[in-house]
Every structure is written in structure tokens, then in C-alpha cells.
ZAROLO-896018 format. One record per residue: residue in one letter; x, y, z of N, C-alpha, C, O, CB in turn; residue number from 0. Coordinates in pm, whole numbers. Glycine has a CB too. Layout:
N
<'A',<X,Y,Z>,<X,Y,Z>,<X,Y,Z>,<X,Y,Z>,<X,Y,Z>,NUM>
...
This chain:
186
<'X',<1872,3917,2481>,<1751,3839,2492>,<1703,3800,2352>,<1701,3871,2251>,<1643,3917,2569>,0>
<'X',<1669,3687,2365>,<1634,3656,2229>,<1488,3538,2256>,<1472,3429,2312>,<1791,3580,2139>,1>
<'X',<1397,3642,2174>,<1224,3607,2142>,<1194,3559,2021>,<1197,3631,1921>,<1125,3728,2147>,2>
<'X',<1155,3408,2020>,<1108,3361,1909>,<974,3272,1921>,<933,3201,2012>,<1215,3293,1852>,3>
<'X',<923,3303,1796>,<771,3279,1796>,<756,3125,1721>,<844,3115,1636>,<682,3416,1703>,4>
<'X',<699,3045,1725>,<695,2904,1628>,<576,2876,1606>,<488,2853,1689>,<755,2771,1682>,5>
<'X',<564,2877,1439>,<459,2932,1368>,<425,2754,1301>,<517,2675,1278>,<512,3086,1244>,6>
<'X',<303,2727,1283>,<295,2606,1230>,<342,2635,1088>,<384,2741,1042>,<157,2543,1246>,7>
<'X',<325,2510,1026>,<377,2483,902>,<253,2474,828>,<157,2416,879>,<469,2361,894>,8>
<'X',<244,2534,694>,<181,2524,591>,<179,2404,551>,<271,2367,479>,<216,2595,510>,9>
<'X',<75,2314,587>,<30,2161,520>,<31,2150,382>,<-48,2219,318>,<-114,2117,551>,10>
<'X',<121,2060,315>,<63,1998,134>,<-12,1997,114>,<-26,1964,-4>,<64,1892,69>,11>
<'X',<-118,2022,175>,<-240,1967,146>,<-343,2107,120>,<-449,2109,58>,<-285,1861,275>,12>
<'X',<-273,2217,187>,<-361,2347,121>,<-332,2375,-48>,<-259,2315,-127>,<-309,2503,210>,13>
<'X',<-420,2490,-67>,<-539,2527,5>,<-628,2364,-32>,<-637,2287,-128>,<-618,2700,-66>,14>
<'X',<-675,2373,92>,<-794,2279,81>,<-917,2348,161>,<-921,2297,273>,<-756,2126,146>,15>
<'X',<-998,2426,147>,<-1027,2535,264>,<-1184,2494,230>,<-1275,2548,293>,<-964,2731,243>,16>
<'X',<-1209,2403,135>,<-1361,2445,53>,<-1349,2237,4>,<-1249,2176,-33>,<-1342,2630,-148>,17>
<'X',<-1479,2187,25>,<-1485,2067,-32>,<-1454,2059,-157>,<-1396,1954,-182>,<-1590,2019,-19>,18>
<'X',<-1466,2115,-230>,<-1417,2109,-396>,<-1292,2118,-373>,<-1243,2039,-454>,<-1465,2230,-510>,19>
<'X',<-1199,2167,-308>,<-1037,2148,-300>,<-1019,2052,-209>,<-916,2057,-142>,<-949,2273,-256>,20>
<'X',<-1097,1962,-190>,<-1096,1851,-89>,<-964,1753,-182>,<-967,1704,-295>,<-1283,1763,-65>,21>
<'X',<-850,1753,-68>,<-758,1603,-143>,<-793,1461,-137>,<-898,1464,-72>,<-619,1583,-80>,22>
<'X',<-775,1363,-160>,<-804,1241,-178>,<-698,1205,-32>,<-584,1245,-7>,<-769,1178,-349>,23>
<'X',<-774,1129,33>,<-703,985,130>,<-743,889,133>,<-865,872,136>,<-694,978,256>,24>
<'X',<-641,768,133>,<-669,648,87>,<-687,562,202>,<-609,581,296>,<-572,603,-3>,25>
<'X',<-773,472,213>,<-774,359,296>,<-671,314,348>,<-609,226,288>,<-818,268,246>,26>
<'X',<-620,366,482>,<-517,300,597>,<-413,414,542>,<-300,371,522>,<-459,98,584>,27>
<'X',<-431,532,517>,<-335,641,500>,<-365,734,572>,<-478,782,580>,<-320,690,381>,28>
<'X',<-228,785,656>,<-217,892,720>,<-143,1029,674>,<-24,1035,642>,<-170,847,819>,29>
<'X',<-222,1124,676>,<-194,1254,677>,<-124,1325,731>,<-161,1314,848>,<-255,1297,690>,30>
<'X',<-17,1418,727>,<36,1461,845>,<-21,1674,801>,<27,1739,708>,<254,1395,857>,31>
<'X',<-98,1712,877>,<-126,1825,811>,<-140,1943,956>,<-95,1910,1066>,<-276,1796,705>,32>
<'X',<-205,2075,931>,<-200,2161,1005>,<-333,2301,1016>,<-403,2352,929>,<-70,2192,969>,33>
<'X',<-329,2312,1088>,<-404,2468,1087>,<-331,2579,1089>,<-293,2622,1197>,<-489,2497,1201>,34>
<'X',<-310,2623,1007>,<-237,2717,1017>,<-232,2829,1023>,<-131,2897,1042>,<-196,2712,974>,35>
<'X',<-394,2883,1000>,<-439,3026,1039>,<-564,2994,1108>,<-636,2895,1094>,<-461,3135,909>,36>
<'X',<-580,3111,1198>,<-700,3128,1265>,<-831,3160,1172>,<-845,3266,1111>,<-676,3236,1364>,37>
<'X',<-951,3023,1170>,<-1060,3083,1072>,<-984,2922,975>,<-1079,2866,921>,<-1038,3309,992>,38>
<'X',<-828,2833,942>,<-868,2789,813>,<-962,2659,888>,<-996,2632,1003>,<-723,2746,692>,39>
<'X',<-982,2599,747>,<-1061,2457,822>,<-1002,2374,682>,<-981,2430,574>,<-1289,2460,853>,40>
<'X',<-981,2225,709>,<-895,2175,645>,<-1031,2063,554>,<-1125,2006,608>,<-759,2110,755>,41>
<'X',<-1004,2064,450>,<-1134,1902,397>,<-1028,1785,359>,<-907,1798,343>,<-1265,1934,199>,42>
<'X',<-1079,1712,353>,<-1026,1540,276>,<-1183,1513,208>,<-1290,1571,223>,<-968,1365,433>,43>
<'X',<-1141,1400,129>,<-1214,1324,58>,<-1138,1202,59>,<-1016,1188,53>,<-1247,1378,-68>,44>
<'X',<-1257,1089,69>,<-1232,982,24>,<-1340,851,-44>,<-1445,842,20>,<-1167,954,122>,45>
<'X',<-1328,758,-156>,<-1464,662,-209>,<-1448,554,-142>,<-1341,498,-119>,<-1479,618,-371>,46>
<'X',<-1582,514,-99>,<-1606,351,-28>,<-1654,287,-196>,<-1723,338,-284>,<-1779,336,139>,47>
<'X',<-1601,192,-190>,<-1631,90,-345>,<-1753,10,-304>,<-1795,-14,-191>,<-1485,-43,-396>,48>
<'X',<-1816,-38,-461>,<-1925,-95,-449>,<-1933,-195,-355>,<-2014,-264,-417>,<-1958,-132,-553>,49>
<'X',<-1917,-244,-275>,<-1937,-338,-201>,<-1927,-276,-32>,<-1899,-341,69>,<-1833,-448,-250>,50>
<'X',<-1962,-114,-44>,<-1942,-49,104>,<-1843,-65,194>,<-1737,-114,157>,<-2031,-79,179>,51>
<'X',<-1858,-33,301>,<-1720,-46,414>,<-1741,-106,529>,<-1857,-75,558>,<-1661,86,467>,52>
<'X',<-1693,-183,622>,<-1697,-184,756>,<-1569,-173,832>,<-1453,-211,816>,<-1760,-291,791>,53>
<'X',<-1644,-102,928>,<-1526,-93,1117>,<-1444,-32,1030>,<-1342,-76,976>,<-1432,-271,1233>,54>
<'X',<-1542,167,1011>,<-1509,301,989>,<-1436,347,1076>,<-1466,333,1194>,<-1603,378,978>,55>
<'X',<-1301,428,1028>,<-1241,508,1121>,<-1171,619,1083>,<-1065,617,1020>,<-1167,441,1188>,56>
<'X',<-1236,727,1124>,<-1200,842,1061>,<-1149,953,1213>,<-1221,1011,1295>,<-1349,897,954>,57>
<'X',<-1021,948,1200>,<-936,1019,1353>,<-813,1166,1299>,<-735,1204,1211>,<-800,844,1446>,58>
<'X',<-874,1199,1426>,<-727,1299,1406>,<-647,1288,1556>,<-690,1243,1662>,<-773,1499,1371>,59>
<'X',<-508,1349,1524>,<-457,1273,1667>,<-314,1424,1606>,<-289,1489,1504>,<-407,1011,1675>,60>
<'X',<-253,1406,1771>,<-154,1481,1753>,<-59,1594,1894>,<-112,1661,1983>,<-223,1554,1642>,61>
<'X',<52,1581,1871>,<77,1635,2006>,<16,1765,2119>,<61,1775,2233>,<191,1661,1984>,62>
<'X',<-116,1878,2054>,<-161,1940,2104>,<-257,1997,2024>,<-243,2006,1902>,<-90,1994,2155>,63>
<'X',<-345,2032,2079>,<-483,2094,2006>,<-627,2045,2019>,<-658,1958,2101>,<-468,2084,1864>,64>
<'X',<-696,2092,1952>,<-882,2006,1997>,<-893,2065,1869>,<-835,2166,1828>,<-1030,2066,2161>,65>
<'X',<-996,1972,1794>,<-1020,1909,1661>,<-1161,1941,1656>,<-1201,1957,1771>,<-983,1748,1643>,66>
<'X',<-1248,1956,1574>,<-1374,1940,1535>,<-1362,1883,1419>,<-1276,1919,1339>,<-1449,2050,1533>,67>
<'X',<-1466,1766,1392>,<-1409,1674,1252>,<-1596,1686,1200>,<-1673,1681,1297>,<-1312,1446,1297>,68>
<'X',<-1646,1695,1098>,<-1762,1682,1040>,<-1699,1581,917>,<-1597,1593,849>,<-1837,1833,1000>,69>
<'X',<-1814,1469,919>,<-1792,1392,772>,<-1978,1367,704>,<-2084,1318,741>,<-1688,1194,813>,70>
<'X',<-1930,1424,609>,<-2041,1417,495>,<-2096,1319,420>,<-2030,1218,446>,<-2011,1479,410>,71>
<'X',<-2176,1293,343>,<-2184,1183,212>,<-2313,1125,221>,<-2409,1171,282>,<-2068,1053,213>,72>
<'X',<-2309,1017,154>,<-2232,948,32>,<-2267,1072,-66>,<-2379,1121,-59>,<-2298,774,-25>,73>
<'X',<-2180,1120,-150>,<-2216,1154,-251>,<-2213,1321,-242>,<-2207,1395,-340>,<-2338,1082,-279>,74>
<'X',<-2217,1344,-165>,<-2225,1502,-119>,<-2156,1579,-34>,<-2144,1509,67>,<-2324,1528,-72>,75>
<'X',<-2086,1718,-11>,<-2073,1735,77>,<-2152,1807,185>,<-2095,1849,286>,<-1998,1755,55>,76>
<'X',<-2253,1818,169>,<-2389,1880,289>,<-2456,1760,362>,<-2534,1772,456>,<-2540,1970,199>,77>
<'X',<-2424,1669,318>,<-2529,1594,392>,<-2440,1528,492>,<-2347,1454,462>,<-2621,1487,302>,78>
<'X',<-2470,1557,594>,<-2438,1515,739>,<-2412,1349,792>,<-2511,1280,816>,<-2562,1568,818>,79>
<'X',<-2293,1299,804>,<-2331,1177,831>,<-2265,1147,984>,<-2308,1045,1039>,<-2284,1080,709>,80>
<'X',<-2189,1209,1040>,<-2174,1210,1208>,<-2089,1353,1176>,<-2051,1403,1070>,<-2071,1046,1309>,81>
<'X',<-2076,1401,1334>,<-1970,1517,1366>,<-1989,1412,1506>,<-2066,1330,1557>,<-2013,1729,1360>,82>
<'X',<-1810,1507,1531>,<-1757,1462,1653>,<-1681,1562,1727>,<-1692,1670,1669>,<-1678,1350,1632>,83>
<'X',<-1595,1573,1849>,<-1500,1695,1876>,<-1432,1648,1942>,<-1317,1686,1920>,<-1537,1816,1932>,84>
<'X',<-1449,1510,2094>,<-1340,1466,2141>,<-1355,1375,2183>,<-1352,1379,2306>,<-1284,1521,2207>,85>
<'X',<-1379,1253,2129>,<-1404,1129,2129>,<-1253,1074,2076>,<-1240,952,2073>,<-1538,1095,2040>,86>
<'X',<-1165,1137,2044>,<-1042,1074,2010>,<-941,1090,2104>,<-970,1130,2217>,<-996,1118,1891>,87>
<'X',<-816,1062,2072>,<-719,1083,2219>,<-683,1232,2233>,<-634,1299,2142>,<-559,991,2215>,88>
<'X',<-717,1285,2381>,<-727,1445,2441>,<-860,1489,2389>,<-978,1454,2391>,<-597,1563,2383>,89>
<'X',<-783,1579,2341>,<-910,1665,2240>,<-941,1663,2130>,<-1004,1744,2063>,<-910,1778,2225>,90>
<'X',<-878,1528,2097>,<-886,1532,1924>,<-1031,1413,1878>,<-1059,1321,1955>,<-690,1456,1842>,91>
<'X',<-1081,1427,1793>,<-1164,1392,1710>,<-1151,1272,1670>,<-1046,1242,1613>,<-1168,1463,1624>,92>
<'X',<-1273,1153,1694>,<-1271,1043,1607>,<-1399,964,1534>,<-1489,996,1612>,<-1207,957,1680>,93>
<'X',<-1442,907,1464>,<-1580,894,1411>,<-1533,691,1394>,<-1463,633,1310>,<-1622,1025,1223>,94>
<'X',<-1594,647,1490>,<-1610,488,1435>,<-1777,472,1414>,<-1872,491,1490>,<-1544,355,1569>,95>
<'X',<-1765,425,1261>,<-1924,377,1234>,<-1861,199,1210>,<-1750,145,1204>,<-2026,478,1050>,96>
<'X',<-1986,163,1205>,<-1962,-7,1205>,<-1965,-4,1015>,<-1910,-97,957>,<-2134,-131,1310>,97>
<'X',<-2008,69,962>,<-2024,48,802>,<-2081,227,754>,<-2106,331,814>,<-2176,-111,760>,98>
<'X',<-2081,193,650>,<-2087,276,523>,<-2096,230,415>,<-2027,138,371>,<-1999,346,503>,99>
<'X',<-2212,307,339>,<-2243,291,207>,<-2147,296,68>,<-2033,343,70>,<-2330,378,198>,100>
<'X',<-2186,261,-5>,<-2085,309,-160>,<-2087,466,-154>,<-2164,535,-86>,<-2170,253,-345>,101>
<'X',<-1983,511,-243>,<-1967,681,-219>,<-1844,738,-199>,<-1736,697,-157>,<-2036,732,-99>,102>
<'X',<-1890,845,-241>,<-1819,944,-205>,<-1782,1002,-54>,<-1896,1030,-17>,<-1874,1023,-269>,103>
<'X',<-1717,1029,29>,<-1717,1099,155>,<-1613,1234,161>,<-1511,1263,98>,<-1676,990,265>,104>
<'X',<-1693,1304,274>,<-1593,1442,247>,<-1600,1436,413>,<-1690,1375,471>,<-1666,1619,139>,105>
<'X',<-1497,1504,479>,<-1444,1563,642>,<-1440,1680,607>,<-1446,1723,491>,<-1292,1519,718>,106>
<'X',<-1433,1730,689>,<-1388,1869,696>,<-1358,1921,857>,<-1456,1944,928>,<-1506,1960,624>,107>
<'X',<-1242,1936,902>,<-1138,1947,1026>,<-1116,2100,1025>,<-1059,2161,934>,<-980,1853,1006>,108>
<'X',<-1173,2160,1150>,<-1106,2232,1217>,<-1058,2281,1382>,<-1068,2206,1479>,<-1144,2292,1167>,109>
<'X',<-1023,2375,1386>,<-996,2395,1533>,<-1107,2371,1611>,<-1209,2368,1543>,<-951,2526,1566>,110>
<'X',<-1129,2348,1753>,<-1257,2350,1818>,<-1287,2503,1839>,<-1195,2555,1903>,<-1255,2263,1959>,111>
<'X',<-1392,2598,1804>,<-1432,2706,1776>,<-1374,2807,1675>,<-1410,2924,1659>,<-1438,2745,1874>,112>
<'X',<-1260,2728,1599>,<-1225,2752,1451>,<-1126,2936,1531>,<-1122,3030,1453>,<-1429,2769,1300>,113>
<'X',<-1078,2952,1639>,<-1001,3080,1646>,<-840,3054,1717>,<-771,3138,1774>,<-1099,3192,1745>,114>
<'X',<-805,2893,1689>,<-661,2871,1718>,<-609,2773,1595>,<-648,2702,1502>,<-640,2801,1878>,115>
<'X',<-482,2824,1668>,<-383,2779,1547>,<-351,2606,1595>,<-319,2579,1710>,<-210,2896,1543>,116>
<'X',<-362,2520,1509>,<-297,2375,1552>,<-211,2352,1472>,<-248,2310,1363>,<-380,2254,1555>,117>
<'X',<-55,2371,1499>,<67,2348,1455>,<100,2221,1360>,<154,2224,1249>,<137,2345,1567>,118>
<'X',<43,2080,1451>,<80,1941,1368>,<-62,1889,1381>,<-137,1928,1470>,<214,1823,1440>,119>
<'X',<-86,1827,1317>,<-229,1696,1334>,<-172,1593,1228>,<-87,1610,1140>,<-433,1761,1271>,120>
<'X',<-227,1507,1253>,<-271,1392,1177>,<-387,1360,1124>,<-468,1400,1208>,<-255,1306,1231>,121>
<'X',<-454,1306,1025>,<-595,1260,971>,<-573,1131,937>,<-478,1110,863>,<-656,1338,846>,122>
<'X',<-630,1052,969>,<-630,896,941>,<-739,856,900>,<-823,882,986>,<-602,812,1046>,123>
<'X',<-791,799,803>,<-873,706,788>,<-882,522,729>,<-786,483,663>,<-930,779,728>,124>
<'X',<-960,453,749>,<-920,321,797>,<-1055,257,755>,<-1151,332,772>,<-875,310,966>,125>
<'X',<-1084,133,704>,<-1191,66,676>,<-1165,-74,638>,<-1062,-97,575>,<-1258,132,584>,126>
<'X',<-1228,-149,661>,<-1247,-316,595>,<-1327,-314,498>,<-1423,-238,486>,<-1310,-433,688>,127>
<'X',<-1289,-403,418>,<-1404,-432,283>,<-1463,-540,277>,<-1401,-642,248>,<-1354,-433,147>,128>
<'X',<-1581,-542,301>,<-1625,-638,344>,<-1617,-766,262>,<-1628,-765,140>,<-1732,-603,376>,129>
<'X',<-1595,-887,339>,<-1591,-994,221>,<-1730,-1068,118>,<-1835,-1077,182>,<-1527,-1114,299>,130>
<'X',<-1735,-1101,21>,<-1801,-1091,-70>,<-1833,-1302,-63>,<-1792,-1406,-11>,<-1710,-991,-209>,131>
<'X',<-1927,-1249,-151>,<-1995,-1452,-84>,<-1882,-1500,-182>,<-1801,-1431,-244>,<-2229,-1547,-145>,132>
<'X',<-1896,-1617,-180>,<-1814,-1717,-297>,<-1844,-1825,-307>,<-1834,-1893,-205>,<-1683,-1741,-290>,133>
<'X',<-1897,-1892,-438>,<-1970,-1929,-523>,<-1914,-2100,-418>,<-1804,-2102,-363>,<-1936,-1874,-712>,134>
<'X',<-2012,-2225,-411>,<-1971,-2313,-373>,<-1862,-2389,-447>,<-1849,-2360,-566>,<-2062,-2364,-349>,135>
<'X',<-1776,-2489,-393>,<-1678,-2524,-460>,<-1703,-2641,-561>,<-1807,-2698,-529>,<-1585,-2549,-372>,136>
<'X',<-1651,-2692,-662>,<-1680,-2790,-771>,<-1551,-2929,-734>,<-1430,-2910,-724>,<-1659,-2695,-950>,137>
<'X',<-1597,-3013,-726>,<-1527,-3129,-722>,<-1508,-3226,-840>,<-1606,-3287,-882>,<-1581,-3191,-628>,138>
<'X',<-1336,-3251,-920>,<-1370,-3345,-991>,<-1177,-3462,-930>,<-1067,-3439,-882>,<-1412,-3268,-1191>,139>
<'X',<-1251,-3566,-975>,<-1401,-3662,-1026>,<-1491,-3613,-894>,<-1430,-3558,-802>,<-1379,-3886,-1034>,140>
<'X',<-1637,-3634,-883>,<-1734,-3621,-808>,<-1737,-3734,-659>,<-1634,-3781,-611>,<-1848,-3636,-910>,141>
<'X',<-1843,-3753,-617>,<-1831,-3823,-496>,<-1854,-3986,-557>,<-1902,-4026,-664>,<-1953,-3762,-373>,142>
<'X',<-1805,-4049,-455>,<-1795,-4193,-518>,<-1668,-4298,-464>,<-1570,-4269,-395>,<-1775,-4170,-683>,143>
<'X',<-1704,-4414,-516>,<-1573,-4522,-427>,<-1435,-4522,-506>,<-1464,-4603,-593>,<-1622,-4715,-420>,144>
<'X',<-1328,-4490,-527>,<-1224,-4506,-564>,<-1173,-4609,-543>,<-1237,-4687,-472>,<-1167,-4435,-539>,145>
<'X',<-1019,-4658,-600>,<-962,-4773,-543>,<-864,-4703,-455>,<-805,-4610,-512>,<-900,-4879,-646>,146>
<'X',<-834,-4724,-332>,<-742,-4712,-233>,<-642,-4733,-303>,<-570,-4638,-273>,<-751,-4788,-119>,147>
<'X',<-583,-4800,-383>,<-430,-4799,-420>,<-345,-4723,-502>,<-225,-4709,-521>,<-404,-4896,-463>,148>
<'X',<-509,-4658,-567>,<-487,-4545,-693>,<-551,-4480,-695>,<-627,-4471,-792>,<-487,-4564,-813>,149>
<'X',<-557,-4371,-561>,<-639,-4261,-558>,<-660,-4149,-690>,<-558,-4104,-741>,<-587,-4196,-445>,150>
<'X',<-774,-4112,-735>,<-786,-3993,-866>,<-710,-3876,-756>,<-696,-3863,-634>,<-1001,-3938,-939>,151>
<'X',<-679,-3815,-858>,<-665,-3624,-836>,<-761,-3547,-827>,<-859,-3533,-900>,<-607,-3544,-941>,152>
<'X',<-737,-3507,-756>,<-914,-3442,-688>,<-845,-3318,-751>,<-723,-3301,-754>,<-979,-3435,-462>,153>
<'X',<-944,-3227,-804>,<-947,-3082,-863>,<-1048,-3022,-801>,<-1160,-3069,-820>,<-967,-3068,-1015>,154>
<'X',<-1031,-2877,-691>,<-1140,-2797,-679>,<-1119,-2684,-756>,<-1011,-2642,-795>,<-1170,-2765,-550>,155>
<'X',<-1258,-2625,-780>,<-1268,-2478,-842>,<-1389,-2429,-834>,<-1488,-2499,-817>,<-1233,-2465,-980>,156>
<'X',<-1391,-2306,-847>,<-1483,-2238,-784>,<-1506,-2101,-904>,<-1414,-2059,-975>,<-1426,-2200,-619>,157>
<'X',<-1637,-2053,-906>,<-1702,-1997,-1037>,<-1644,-1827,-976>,<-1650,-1730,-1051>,<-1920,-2035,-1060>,158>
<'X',<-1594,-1817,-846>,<-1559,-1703,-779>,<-1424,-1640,-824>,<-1323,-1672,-761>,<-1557,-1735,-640>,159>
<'X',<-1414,-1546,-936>,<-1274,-1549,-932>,<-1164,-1515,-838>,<-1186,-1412,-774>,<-1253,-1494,-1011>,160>
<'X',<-1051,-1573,-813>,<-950,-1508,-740>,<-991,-1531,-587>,<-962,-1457,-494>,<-939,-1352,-783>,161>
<'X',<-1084,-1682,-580>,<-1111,-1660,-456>,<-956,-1807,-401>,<-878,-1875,-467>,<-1324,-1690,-419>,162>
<'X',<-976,-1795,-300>,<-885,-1881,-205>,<-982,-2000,-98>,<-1064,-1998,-6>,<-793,-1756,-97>,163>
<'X',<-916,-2084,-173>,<-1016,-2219,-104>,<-978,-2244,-26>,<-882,-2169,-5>,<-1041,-2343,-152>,164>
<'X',<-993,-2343,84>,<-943,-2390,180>,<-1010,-2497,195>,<-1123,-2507,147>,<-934,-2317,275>,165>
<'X',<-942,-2615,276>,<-1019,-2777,264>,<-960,-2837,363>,<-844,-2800,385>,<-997,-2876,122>,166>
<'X',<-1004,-2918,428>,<-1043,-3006,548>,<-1020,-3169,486>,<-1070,-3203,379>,<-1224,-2970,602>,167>
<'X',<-946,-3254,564>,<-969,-3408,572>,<-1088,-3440,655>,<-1190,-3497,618>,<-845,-3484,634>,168>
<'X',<-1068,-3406,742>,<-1106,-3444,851>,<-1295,-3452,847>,<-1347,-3537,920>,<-1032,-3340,954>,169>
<'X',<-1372,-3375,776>,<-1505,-3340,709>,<-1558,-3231,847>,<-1676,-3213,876>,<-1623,-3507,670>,170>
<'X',<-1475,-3185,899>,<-1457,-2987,969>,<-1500,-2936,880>,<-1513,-2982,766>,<-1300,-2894,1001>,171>
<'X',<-1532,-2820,924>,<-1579,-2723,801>,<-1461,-2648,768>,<-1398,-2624,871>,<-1706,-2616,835>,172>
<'X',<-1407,-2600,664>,<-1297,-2534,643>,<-1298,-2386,671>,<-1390,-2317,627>,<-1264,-2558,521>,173>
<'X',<-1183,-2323,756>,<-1159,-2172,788>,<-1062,-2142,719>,<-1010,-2218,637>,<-1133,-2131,925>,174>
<'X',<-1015,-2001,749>,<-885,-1970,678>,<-762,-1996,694>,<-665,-1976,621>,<-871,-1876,670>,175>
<'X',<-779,-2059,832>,<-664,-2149,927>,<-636,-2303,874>,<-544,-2371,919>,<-726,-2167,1097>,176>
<'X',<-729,-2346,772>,<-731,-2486,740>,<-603,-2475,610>,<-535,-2373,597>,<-910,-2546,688>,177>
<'X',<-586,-2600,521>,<-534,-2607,454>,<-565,-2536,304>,<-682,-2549,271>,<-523,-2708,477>,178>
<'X',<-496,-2477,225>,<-512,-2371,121>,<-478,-2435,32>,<-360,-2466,15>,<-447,-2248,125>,179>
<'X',<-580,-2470,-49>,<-559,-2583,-204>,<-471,-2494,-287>,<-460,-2372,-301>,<-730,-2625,-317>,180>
<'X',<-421,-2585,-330>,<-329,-2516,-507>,<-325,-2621,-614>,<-292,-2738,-599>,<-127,-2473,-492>,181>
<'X',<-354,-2578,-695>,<-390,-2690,-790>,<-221,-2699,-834>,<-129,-2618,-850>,<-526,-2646,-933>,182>
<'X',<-238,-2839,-840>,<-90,-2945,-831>,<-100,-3004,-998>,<-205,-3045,-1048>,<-107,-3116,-678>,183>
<'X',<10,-2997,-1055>,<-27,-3044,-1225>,<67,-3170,-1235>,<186,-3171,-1203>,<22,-2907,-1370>,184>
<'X',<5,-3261,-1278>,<102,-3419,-1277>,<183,-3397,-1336>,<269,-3483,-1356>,<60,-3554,-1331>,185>
């Protein structure tokens, strides 16, 4: 007869047991981590940039277990900004906020009543950045009658750096679906 026991795996990511050993996760990066003793509790960290976040998603997911997820911040790890326990798929944990501030954020994941072992999990987190205004566009030559036979070169630009124009014949308003200027050099 032969008895064998299957013990989770020690996550890369320990010790992380304490927000100050909190690891860094990056926007649209997944974790693959574990509980691996009864009692640990796992942290992450991650920064929303000056311009905040929207359509937050902070999940854990995984073939068996129930999750308790607390996320903290901006700036701290005590200050409370949702807990969750099974709002994700089974029993696992998920936090959608529509936005978030600039900051710092901390999680901190453990078992649901912190006295079982969860072999595999995942931690995901996920955010949009929100888009930023951009400056109206500059037209040269300006508005005015041309000759039809010898149209000027129209030049747009915009005081926005690195932004992406887009332009319309038709006098539509332009989307991101419209045509995408590139400045053309004679």
C-alpha cells in the first residue's frame, strides 16, 4: 500500500506574510501563488499613476479553495478600501471598483478563516488608464478658398504630445475608427 500526501508548493513570492514584504504586480499581470501553511496570508502591492485608474480588477481564481482578499490604500496599508470573499468564480475573491485614485495599493489574500491550506491560486490585477484630454488640433494653411487644381498640404498638429489624430472628409466628427493622419513630407 502506498500513502501519499500532496503538499502545496511554496510560492516565489514568500515570505510575503506582512505588507512591507508586499511584492509588486503589474497592471494585467498574473500571479500564480499559494497558501501554504495554515495561519500564512499572502500581500501584493501595486501604484495607480497620476492620472488614477478605471474598470478595477483585483481577482483570485483557481482550481480549489475560498479566498478572503482585503485591499488597502491609497498610500497605506490600514486603510480599508473594499474586502470581499466570494464574489469571484466558486469561492474565490474579486473586487471590481469603477476607478481609483493615484497611489499606492496593498491586498492582502488569505484562506477563508485563515485555517486551510490552498495548494494553487492565482492573483490578477487589471485596470484602464484613463484617457487624458488633448489639446485641439492646429490647421495649416488655415480655413479659406484654395484653387481646386492645386490643392495646399494641409498639416495637422496638436500641442498634445504623442497624441494620435484622426480626421474626417466628410465634416463627421472624427473617432478612432476614422482615418489616422501621418504627416506626409513632399
Amino acid at each position: 500500500m502506498v500513502d501519499a500526501t500532496v503538499a502545496p508548493v511554496v510560492d516565489s513570492y514568500e515570505a510575503d506574510d506582512t505588507a512591507l514584504a508586499a511584492g509588486a504586480i503589474a497592471n494585467g499581470e498574473t500571479q500564480n501563488r499559494s497558501i501554504h501553511a495554515v495561519g500564512n496570508v499572502d500581500w501584493a502591492t501595486f501604484t495607480v499613476g497620476a492620472d488614477g485608474a478605471t474598470d478595477v480588477r483585483v481577482e483570485t481564481n483557481g482550481p480549489s479553495g475560498d479566498t478572503e482578499m482585503w485591499l488597502y490604500g491609497p498610500g497605506d496599508s490600514t486603510t480599508l478600501v473594499e474586502y470581499d470573499d466570494d464574489d469571484g468564480t466558486g469561492n474565490f475573491s474579486l473586487i471590481a471598483r469603477s476607478s481609483l485614485a493615484p497611489g499606492d495599493y496593498y491586498i492582502r489574500i488569505q484562506d477563508y478563516g485563515n485555517n486551510s491550506l490552498i495548494a494553487a491560486y492565482t492573483l490578477q490585477v487589471s485596470w484602464t488608464v484613463p484617457l487624458l484630454p488633448v489639446a485641439a488640433p492646429n490647421f495649416a494653411p488655415g480655413p479659406g478658398t484654395y484653387p481646386f487644381a492645386s490643392p495646399p498640404a494641409v498639416i495637422i498638429t496638436t500641442a498634445t504630445p504623442l497624441a494620435a489624430i484622426y480626421y474626417t472628409t466628410d465634416g463627421s466628427e472624427p473617432t478612432s475608427s476614422s482615418t489616422l493622419y501621418t504627416e506626409r513630407s513632399a
